[in-house]
C-alpha positions as CSV (number, residue, x, y, z in Angstrom):
1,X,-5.5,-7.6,-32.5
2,X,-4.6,-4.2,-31.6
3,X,-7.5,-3.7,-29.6
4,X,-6.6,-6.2,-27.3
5,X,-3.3,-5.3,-27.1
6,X,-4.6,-2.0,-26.1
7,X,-6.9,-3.3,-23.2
8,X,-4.3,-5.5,-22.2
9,X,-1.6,-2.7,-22.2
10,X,-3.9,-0.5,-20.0
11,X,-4.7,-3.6,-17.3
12,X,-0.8,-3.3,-17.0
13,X,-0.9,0.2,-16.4
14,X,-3.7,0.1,-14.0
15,X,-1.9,-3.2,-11.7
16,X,1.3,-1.5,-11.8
17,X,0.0,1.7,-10.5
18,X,-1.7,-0.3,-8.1
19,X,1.4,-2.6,-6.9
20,X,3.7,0.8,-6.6
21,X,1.4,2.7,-4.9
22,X,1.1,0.1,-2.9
23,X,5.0,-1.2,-2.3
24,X,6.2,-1.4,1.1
25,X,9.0,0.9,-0.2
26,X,6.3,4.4,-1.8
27,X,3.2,4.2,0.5
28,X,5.0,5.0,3.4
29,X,6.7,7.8,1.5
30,X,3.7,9.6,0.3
31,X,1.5,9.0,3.4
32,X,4.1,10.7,5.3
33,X,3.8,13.7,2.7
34,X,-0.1,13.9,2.1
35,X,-1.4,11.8,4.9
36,X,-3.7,8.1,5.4
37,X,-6.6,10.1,3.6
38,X,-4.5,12.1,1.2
39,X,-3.1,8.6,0.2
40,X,-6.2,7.1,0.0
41,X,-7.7,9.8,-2.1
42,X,-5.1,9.9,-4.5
43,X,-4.7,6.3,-5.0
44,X,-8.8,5.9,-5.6
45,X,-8.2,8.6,-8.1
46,X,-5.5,7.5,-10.2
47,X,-7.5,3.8,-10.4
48,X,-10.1,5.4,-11.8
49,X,-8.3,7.5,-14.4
50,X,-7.0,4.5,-15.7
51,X,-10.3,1.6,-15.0
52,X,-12.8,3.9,-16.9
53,X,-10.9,4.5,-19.7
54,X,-10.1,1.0,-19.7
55,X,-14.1,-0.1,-19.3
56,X,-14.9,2.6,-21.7
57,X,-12.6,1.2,-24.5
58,X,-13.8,-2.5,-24.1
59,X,-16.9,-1.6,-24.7
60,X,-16.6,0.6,-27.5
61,X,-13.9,-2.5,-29.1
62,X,-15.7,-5.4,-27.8
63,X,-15.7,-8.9,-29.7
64,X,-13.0,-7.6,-32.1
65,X,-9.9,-9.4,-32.9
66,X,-9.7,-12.9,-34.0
67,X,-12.0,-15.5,-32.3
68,X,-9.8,-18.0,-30.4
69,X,-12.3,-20.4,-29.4
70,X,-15.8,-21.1,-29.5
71,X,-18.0,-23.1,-26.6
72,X,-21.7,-24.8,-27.0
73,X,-23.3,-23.3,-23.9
74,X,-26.8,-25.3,-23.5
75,X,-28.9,-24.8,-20.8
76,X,-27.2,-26.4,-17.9
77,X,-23.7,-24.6,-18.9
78,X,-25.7,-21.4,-18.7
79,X,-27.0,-22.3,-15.4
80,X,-24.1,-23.1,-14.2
81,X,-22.5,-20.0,-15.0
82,X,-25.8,-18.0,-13.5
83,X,-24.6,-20.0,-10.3
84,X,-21.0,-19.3,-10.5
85,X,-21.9,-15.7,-11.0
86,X,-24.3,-15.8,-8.1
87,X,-21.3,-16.9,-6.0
88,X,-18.9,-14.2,-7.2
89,X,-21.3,-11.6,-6.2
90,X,-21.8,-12.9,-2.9
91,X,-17.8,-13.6,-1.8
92,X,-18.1,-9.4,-3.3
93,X,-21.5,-8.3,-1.0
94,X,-19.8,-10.3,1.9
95,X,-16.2,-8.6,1.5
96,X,-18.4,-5.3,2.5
97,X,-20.9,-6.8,5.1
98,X,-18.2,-8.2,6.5
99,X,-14.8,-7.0,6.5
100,X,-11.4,-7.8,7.9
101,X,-10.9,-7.1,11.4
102,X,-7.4,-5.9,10.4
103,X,-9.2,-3.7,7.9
104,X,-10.9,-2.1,10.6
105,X,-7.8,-1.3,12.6
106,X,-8.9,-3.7,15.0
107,X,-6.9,-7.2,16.5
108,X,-7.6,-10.3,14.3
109,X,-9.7,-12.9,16.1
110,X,-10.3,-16.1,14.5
111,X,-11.7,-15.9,10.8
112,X,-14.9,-17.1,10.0
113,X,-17.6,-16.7,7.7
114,X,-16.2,-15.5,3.8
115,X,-12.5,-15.3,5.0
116,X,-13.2,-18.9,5.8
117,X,-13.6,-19.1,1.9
118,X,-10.9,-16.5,1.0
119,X,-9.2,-14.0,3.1
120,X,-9.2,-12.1,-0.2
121,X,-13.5,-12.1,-1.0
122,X,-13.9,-9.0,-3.3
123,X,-10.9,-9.3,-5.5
124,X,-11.5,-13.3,-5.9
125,X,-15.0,-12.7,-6.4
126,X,-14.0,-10.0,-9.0
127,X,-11.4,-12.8,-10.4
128,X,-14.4,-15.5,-10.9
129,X,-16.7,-13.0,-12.1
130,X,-13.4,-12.5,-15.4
131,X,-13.5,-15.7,-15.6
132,X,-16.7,-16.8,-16.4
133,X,-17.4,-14.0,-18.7
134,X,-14.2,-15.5,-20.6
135,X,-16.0,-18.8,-21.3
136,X,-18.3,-17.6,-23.8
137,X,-16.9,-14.7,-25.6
138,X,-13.6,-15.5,-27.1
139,X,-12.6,-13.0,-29.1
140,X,-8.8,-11.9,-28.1
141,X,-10.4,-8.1,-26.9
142,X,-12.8,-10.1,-24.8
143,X,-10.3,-12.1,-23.6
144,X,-7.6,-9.3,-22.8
145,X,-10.6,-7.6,-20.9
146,X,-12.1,-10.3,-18.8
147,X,-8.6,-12.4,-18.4
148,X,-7.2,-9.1,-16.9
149,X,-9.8,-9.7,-13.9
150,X,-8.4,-12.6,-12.5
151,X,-4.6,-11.7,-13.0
152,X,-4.8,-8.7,-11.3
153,X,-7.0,-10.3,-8.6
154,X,-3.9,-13.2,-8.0
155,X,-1.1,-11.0,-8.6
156,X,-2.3,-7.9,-6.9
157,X,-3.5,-10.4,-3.9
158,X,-0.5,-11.9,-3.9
159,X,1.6,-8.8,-3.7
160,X,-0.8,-7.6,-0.5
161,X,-0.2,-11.0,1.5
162,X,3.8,-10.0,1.2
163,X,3.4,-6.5,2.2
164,X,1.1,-6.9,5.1
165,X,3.2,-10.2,6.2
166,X,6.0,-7.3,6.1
167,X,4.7,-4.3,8.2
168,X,1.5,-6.2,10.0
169,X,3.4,-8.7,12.0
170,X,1.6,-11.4,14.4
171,X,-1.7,-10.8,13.8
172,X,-1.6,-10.8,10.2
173,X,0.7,-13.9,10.3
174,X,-2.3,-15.8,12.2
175,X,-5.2,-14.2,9.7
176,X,-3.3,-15.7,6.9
177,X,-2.3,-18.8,8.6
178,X,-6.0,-19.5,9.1
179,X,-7.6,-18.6,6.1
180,X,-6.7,-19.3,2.1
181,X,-5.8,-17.4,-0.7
182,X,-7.8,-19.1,-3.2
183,X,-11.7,-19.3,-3.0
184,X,-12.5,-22.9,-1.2
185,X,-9.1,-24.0,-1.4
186,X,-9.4,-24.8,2.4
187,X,-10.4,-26.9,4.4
188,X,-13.2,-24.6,6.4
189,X,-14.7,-23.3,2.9
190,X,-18.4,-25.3,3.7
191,X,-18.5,-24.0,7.4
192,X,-17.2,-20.4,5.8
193,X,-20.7,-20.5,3.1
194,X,-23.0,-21.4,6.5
195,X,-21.5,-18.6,8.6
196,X,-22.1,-15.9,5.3
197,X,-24.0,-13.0,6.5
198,X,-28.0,-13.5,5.1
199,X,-27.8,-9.8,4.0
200,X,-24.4,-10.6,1.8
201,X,-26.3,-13.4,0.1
202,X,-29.5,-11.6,-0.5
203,X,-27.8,-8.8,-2.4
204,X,-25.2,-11.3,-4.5
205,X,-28.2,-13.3,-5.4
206,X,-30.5,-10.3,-6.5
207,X,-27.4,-8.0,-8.0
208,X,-27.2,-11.6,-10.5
209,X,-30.7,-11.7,-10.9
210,X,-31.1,-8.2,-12.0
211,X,-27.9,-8.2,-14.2
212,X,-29.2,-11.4,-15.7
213,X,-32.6,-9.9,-16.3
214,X,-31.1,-6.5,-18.3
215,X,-28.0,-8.2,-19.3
216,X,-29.4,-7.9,-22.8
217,X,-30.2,-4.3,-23.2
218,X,-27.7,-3.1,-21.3
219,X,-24.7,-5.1,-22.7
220,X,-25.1,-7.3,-25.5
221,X,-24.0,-5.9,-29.0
């Protein structure tokens, strides 16, 4: 149980880096010392100081700790799944091919294609991906490692929608107004999967086809 609590203690660490850095109240504060890119820089840094050590001690603890659960996965379980993963990887392929306008620096026009889905595509996608891989291993290590995926991905998401609401104004106000937090929780979610860029779906479908293929050697044990 201690490995878990380690895993989960280090998620902790790495969301409430994350949410500080972030706060309406210390990002202005060290921008205004180091700069946008300083900033940027600093805050990609300290995430990875803390996510590689955290990867790095999953894998080296993995399956350890009591087994809380235990589900019969036959074929069409597994294919769902294989689908399910297939759909994280796209909402995360499409959250690069197609970023927010607002991202950009540019005006928000009307959202369509994955922000029709999610205004929030890679850290959803990232959340679905936890989540899945929770299903079938169960172990409370696995669990405090894969479980972490989609907290982070609501809590941190959550804590981005008040910030920008706070210092974006209008425009930001209309993107969220028009799109939904959680992935096909509205009502444009079917026009939002027909709008998807082809090139976002070709590399979600083929990054889950390869990872299925060398899932084995390169993770199982």
């Amino acid at each position: 149980m201690q490995d878990a609590i380690i895993v989960a203690g280090l998620w902790i660490l790495f969301g409430g880096t994350h949410i500080a850095l972030s706060s309406v109240t210390l990002r202005p504060r060290i921008v205004a010392r180091v700069g946008e890119r300083g900033y940027l820089a600093l805050f990609s840094l300290l995430a990875l100081v803390i996510f590689v050590p955290l990867v790095s001690f999953y894998f080296g603890h993995k399956h350890t700790g009591p087994w809380l659960y235990s589900v019969a996965l036959g074929p069409i379980a597994r294919w769902a799944l294989y689908v399910g993963m297939g759909v994280a990887f796209c909402l995360m392929a499409a959250s690069f091919v197609s970023p927010s306008p607002l991202a950009l620096g540019g005006p928000m026009v009307t959202a369509r294609g994955v922000h029709r889905i999610t205004r929030h595509p890679l850290f959803m996608g990232l959340g679905l991906f936890g989540i899945l891989h929770a299903i079938p291993n169960a172990s409370a290590t696995d669990l405090a490692f894969f479980g972490g995926f989609p907290v982070f991905a609501v809590v941190g998401c959550h804590h981005q929608d008040r910030r920008k609401l706070a210092s974006l104004g209008d425009d930001f106000r209309k993107f969220h107004a028009e799109t939904p937090f959680l992935p096909f929780a509205g009502s444009g979610a079917l026009r939002g999967l027909a709008e998807l860029p082809k090139l976002a779906v070709a590399a979600g479908i083929a990054v889950t086809v390869l990872l299925r293929v060398f899932h084995a050697p390169l993770f199982a044990g």
